[in-house]
C-alpha positions as CSV (number, residue, x, y, z in Angstrom):
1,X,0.0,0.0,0.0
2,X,1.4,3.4,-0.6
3,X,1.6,6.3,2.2
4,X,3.2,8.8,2.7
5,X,4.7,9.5,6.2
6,X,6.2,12.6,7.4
7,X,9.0,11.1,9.8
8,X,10.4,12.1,12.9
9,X,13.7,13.8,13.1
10,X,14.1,11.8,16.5
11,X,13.9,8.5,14.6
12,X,16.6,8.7,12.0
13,X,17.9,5.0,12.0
14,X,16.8,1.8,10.9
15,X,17.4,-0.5,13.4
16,X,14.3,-1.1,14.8
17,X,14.2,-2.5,18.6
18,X,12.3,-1.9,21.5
19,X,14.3,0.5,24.1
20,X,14.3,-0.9,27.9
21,X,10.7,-0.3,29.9
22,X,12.9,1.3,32.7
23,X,11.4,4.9,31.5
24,X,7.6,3.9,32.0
25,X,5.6,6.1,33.8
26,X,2.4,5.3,35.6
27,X,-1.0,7.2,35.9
28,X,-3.5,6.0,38.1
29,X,-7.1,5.8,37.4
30,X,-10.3,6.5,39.5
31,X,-12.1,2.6,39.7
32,X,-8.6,0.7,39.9
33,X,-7.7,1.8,36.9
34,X,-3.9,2.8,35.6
35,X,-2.1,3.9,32.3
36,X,2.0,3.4,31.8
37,X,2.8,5.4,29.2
38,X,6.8,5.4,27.3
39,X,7.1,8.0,24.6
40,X,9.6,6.9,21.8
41,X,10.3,3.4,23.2
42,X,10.4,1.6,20.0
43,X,13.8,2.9,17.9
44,X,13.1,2.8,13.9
45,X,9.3,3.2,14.5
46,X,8.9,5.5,10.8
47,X,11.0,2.7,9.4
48,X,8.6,0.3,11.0
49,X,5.5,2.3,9.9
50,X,6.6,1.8,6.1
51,X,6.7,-2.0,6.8
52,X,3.8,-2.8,8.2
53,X,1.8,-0.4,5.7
54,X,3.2,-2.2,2.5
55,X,3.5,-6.0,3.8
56,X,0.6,-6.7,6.3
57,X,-2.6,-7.9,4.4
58,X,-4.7,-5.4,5.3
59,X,-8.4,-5.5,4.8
60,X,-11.8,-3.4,5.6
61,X,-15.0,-4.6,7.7
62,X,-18.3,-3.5,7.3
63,X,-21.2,-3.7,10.7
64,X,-24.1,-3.7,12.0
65,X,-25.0,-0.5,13.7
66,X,-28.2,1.7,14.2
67,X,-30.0,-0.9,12.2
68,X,-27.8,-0.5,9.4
69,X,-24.8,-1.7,8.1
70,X,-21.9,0.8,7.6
71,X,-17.8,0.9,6.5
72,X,-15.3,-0.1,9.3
73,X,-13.2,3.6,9.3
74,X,-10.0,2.2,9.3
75,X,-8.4,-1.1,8.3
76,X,-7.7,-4.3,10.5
77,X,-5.0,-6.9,10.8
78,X,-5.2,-9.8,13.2
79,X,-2.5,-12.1,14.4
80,X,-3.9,-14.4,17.2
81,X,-1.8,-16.9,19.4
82,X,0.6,-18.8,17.6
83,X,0.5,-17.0,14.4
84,X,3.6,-15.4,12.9
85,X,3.5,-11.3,13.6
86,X,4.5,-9.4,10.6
87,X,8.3,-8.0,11.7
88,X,10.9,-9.4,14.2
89,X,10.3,-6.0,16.1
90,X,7.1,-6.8,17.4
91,X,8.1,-10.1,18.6
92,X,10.8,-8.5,20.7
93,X,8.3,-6.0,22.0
94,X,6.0,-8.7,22.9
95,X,8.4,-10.4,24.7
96,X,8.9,-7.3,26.7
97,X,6.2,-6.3,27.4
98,X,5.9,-9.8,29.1
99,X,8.8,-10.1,30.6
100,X,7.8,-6.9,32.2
101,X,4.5,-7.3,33.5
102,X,4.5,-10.6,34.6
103,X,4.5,-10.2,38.1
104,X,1.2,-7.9,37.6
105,X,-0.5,-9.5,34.4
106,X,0.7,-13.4,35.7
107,X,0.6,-14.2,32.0
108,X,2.1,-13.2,28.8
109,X,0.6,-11.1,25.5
110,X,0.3,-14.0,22.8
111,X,-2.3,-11.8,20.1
112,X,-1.7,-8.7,18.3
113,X,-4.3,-6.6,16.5
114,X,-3.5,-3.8,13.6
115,X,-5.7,-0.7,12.8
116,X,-4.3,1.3,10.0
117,X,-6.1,5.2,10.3
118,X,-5.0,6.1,6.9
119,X,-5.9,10.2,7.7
120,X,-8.2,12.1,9.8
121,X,-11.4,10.3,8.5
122,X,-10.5,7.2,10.4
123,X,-11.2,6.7,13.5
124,X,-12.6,4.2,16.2
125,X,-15.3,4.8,18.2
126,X,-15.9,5.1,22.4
127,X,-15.0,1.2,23.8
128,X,-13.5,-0.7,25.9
129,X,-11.8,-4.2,25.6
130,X,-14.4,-6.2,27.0
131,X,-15.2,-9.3,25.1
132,X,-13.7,-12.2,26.6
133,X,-12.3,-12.2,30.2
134,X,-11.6,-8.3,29.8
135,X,-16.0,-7.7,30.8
136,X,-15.0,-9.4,34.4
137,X,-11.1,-9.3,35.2
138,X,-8.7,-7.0,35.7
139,X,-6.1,-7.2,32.4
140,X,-3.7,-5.2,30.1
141,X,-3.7,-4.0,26.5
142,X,-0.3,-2.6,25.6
143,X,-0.7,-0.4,22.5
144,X,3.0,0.3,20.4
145,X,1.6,3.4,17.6
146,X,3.9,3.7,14.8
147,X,3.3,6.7,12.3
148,X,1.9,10.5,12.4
149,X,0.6,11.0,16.4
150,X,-3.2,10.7,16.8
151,X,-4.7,11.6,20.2
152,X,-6.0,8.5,22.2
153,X,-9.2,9.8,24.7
154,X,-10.0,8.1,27.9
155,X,-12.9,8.8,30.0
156,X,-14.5,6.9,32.6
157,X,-17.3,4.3,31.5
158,X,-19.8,5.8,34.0
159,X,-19.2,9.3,32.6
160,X,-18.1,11.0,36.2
161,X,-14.9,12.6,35.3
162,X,-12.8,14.6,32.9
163,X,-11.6,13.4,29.1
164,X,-7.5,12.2,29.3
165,X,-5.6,12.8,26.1
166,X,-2.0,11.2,25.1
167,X,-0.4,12.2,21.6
168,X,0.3,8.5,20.2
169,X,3.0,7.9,17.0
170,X,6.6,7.6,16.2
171,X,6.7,4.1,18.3
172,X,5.0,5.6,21.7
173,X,3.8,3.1,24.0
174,X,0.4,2.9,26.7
175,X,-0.7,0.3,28.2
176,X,-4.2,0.3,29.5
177,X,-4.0,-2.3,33.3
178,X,-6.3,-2.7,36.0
179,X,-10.0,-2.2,35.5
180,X,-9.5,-0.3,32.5
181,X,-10.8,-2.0,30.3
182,X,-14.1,-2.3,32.5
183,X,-14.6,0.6,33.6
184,X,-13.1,3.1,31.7
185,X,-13.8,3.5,27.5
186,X,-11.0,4.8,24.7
187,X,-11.5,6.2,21.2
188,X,-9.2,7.8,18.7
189,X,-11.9,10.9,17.5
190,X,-12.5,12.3,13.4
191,X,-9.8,14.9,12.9
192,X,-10.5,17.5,10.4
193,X,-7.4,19.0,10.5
194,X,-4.7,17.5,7.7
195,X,-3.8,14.3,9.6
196,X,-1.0,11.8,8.4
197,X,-1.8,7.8,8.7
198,X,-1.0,6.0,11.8
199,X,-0.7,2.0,12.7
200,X,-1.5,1.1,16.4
201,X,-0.1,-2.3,17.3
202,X,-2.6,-3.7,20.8
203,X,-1.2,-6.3,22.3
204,X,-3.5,-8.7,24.1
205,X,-3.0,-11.8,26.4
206,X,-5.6,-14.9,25.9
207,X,-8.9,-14.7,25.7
208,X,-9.1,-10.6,25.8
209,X,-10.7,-8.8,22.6
């Protein structure tokens, strides 16, 4: 697929790795929530971006909603446990992220899910992980975005309390723990300013969607 990505000046080289999780930083959450958030902490992300946009097999959804059936905005990639991810990269960052939260997530990330907002029109609506084990446990989706930033909104599921914002691209990390997949939803909003495309990379451990 062709883009075209305006790259960071803070990302020159090639090598693409995963930089230590020392730097995290953690923001609690009302309801037993919490967000970790690393800017930067995969090296080579624009060189990544460019990958994943060309070689993953991307494809569009159309659903069911409001009693009609409407375009997917934004395209979709699914790797589930056991399959092959799509660069060497994201298996390292996997096993980080792992290696890293095992004493707190007492299992590993095995799936990986791709969204691909090609420009401001795409976008995903209010939501929370919560299929699976993620409508009645605590658990953690970690969430590598590669590409122009996008702002990621979180606001508490019961609607008592402000809107959070992060800036996500050029290989930024969150990771969502706790209840927040319960009882908090996320969205990446419309833009109608001039937006660049993005790839968000949400890793998952089993049975979470």
């Amino acid at each position: 697929m062709a883009v075209s990505l305006q790259g960071s000046l803070f990302d020159a080289t090639e090598e693409i790795t995963p930089r230590p999780l020392t730097a995290v930083r953690r923001t609690p959450l009302a309801h037993g929530a919490w967000v970790d958030v690393l800017p930067g902490w995969l090296n080579g992300a624009d060189a990544l971006f460019t990958h994943l946009a060309r070689t993953v097999p991307w494809h569009a959804e159309r659903r069911r909603m409001y009693e009609r059936t409407v375009d997917v905005p934004r395209l979709l990639a699914t790797y589930r446990a056991g399959e092959p991810l799509p660069h060497p990269a994201l298996v390292e960052a996997r096993a980080r992220l792992s290696a890293h939260y095992a004493a707190e997530l007492g299992e590993p990330f095995v799936s990986a899910g791709l969204c691909f907002y090609r420009d401001g029109r795409d976008s995903v609506a209010w939501h929370g992980d919560r299929f699976g084990r993620g409508a009645a446990e605590d658990t953690m989706v970690a969430i590598v975005s590669v590409g122009q930033p996008r702002p990621l909104s979180l606001r508490p599921r019961d609607g008592g309390g402000p809107t959070l914002r992060w800036s996500l691209g050029h290989g930024d990390l969150i990771v969502m723990g706790g209840s927040c997949q319960r009882t908090w939803d996320h969205a990446i909003p419309k833009s109608t300013r001039a937006t660049g495309p993005r790839i968000s990379v949400q890793f998952r451990p089993r049975g979470v969607s």
